[in-house]
Each structure stands twice: as structure tokens, then as C-alpha cells.
C-alpha positions as CSV (number, residue, x, y, z in Angstrom):
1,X,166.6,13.1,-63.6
2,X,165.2,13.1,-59.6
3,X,164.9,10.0,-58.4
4,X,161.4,9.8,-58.0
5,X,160.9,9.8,-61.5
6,X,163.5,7.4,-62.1
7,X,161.7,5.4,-59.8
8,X,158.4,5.9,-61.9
9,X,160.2,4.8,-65.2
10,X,161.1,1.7,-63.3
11,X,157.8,1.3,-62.1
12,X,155.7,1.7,-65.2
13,X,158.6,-0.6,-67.1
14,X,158.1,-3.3,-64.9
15,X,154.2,-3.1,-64.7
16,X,154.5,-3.0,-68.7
17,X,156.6,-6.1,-68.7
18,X,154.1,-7.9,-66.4
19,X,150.9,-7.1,-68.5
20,X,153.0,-8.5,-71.3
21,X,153.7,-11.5,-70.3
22,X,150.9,-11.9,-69.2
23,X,148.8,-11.2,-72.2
24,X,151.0,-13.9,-74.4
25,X,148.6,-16.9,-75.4
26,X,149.5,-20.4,-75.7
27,X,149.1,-22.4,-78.9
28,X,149.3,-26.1,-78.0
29,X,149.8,-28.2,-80.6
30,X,148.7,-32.0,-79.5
31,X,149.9,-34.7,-81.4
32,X,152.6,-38.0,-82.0
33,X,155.4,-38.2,-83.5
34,X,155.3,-35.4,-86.2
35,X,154.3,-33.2,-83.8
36,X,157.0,-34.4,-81.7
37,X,159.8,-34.2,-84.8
38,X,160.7,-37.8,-84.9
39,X,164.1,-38.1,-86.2
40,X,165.1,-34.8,-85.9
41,X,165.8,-32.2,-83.5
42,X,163.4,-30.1,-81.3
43,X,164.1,-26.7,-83.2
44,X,163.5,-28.2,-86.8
45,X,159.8,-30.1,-86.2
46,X,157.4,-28.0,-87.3
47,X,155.8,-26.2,-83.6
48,X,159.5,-24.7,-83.2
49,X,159.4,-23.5,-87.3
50,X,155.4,-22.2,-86.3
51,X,157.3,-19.9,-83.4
52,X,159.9,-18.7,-85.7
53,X,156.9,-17.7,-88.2
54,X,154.7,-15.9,-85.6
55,X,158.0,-14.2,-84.0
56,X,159.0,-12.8,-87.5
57,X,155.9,-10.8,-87.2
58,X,155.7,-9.8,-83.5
59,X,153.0,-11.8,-82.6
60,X,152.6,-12.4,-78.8
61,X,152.2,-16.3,-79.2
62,X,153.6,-19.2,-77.5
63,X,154.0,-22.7,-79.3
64,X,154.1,-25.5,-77.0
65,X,155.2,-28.7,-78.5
66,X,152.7,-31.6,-77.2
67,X,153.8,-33.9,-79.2
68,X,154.4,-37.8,-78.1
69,X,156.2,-40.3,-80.3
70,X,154.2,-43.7,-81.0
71,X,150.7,-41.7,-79.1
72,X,147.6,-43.1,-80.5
73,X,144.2,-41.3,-80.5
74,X,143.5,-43.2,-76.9
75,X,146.7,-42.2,-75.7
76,X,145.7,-38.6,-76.3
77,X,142.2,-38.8,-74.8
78,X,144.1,-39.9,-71.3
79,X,147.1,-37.2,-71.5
80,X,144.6,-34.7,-73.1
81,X,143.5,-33.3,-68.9
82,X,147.4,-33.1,-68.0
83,X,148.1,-31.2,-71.3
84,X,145.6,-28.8,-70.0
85,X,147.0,-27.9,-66.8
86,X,148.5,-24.7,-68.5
87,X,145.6,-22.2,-70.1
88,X,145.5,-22.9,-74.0
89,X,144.0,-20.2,-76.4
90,X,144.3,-22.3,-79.6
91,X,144.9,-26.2,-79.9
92,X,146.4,-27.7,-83.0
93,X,145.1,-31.2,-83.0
94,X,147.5,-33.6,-85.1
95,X,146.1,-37.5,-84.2
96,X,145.1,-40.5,-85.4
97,X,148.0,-41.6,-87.8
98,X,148.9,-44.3,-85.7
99,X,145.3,-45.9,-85.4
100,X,145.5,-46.2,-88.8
101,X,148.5,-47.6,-89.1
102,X,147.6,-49.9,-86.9
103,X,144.2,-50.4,-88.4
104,X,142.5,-49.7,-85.4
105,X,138.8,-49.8,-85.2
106,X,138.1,-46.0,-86.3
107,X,134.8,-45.9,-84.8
108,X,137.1,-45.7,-81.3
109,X,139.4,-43.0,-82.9
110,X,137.0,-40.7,-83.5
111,X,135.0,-41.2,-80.2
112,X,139.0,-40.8,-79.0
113,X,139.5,-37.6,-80.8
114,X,136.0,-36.5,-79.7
115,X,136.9,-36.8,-76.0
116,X,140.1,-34.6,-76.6
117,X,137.8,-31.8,-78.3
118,X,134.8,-32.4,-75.2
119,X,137.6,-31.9,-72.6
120,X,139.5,-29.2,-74.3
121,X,136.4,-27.3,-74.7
122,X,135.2,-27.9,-71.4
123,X,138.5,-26.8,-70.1
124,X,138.8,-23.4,-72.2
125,X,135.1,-22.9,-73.9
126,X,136.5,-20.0,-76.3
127,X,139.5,-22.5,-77.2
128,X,139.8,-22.4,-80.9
129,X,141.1,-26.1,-82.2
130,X,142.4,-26.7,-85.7
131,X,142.1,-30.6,-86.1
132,X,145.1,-31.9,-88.7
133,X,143.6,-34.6,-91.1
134,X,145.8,-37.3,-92.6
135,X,145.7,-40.4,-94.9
136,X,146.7,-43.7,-94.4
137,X,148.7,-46.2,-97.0
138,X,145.5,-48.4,-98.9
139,X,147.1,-51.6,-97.4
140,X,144.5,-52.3,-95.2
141,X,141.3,-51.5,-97.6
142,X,139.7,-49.2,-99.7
143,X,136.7,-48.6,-97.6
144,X,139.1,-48.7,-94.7
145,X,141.4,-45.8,-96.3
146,X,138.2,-44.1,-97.2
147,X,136.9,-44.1,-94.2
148,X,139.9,-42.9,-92.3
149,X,139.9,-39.5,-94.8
150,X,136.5,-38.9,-93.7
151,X,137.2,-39.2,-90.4
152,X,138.5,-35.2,-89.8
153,X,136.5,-33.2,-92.1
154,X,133.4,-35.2,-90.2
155,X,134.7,-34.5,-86.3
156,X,135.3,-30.5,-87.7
157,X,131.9,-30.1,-89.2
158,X,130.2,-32.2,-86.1
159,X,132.2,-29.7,-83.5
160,X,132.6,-26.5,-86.1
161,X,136.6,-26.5,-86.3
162,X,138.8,-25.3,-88.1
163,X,139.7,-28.5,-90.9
164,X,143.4,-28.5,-91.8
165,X,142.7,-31.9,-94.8
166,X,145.8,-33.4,-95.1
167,X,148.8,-32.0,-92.9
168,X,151.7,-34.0,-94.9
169,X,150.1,-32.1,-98.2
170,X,153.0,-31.4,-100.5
171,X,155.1,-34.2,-98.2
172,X,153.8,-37.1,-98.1
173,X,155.3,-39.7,-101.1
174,X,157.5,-37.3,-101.5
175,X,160.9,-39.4,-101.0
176,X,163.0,-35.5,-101.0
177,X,160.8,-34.4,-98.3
178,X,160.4,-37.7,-96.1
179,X,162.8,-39.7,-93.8
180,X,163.9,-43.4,-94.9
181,X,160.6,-44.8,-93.2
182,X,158.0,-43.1,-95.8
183,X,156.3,-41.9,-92.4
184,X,157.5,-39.0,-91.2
185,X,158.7,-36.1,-92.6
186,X,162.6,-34.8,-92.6
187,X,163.7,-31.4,-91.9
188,X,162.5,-29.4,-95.4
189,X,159.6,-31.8,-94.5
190,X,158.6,-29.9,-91.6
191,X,159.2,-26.9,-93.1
192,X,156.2,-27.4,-95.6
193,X,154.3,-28.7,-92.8
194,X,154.8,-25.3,-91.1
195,X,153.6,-23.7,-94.0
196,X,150.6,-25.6,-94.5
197,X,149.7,-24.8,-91.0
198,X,150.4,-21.5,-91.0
199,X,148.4,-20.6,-94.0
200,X,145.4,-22.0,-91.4
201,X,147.2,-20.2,-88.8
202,X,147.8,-17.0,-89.2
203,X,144.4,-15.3,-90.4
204,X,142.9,-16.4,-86.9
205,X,145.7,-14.9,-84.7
206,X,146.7,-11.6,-86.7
């Protein structure tokens, strides 16, 4: 082997590497504290399962974990600009749970959640965004709960996303799949959360 085409093979490595990396896309997934993993550590909340899923099948993806424990849709309208910094090909919007827990008037989540979408779209106009919906315990009204439910499949039809209804499907009230606090999930938790996502997932990035 001569050197210069030793040198070539290095060359054309190298440059292969380099349009590699940078072809890899970035899947943000924006949320609180099950997006975050609360309770548990950063490799078994569900983003770190999600990369573990689209490695298994060679997919050039990157999860980022934008999750914030105790964040409120408000909260995430204000970091949403930060977040954005870094270019984002698909956003995974999981929000909201704590306005209801809070009881929160909703009309200001979803003009919160709205802003997030606005700037993310503004940011990155072919950005596709999967919005997470959830449910909130009936202690603070029927037409309150109601309303709440409503609130996702309403901001994906307005903004034509991607509706994931209920991400703590097949979790949620389930006492072998939830930590002590009924809130958020525990580690096999997270595992069907990853699957419920993915099922969303994977038909637009395959």
C-alpha cells in the first residue's frame, strides 16, 4: 500500500465521519419531571430508553433530554428560546401536568403551550412536534378535568401536530408501574412510556 493511497483512505474516512456527524438530527424532547425521570436515574426515564430504541435499529438520531422537574407550561414558554439554541429536527412536547395539578387557569396553559409551538416553529419551520396529552385527577372538577383532556387534541388540530392522547396510557393508576406518589412513573413505567411514544415515533423517522 503507497502512501498516497493510505493517505486517501484516511482522507475519505475522515470526510465520511464528518458528513455523518453531521447529518445526525436532534429529537428534543421538552417537558417536566417525567421527561426529566423524577425518581430515577437519567438512563432509565424514558428519552434515554427512546435512544436505546432508535440505536437498536441504526437510526442516526439524537435524544436530548429537556426535561425540568416541577416546570409548568409558563416555565416552558420562557426556557423554550434557550432550548433552541441547538438545531432541533423533531420536538416531543410533554407539558401541562403541573398546571393542572395546580389548577391553573387553562386558558394560560394553552396560550403557554402555544408560544412554545409559535417559537419552535419559528425557530426551525420544517420542525415536526409531537405534543404529549395527559389527564389530571377529577379533584378539582368535572368540567375542569374535561377541559384539561381537551386541551392537546385541540392545540394539535389548531397547529396540525402530531397528538400523542394520553402519554401515561397503560401507566397511569397503575400502582406496579408508578412511584409511591401516584404521579410519576417508576422504571418499567418509563419503559411503557417509551413504547407509547415510539409507536408515534418511529413511522416518521424510519
Amino acid at each position: 500500500m503507497t502512501l498516497r493511497f493510505l493517505s486517501f483512505l484516511i482522507l475519505t474516512t475522515f470526510y465520511s465521519m464528518t458528513a455523518f456527524a453531521q447529518e445526525k438530527k436532534t429529537i428534543l424532547v421538552f417537558g417536566d419531571s417525567i421527561t426529566a425521570g423524577y425518581g430515577l436515574e437519567k438512563h432509565q426515564a424514558f428519552p434515554a430508553i427512546l435512544q436505546e430504541k432508535i440505536d437498536s435499529v441504526g437510526l442516526n438520531y439524537e435524544v436530548i433530554n429537556g426535561g425540568l422537574s416541577g416546570e409548568t407550561s409558563a416555565g416552558g414558554a420562557r426556557r423554550i428560546n434557550w432550548v433552541l439554541q441547538r438545531q432541533v429536527d423533531i420536538m416531543i412536547l410533554e407539558l401541562g401536568g403541573n398546571d393542572g395539578l395546580r389548577g391553573i387557569d387553562l386558558s394560560s396553559t394553552k396560550q403557554n403551550l402555544q408560544t412554545i409551538i409559535d417559537n419552535a416553529l419559528e425557530k426551525y419551520p420544517s420542525m415536526e412536534i409531537i405534543i404529549a396529552g395527559m389527564q389530571v385527577p377529577p379533584n378539582l372538577g368535572i368540567e375542569y378535568t374535561q377541559e384539561f383532556m381537551n386541551l392537546y387534541p385541540e392545540l394539535a388540530e389548531e397547529n396540525d401536530l402530531i397528538l400523542i392522547p394520553t402519554i401515561l396510557d397503560k401507566v397511569g393508576g397503575y400502582d406496579e408501574y408508578m412511584l409511591a406518589d401516584q404521579i410519576h412513573p417508576n422504571e418499567k413505567g418509563h419503559e411503557i412510556v417509551a413504547q407509547t411514544i415510539w409507536e408515534t415515533l418511529y413511522p416518521i423517522i424510519k
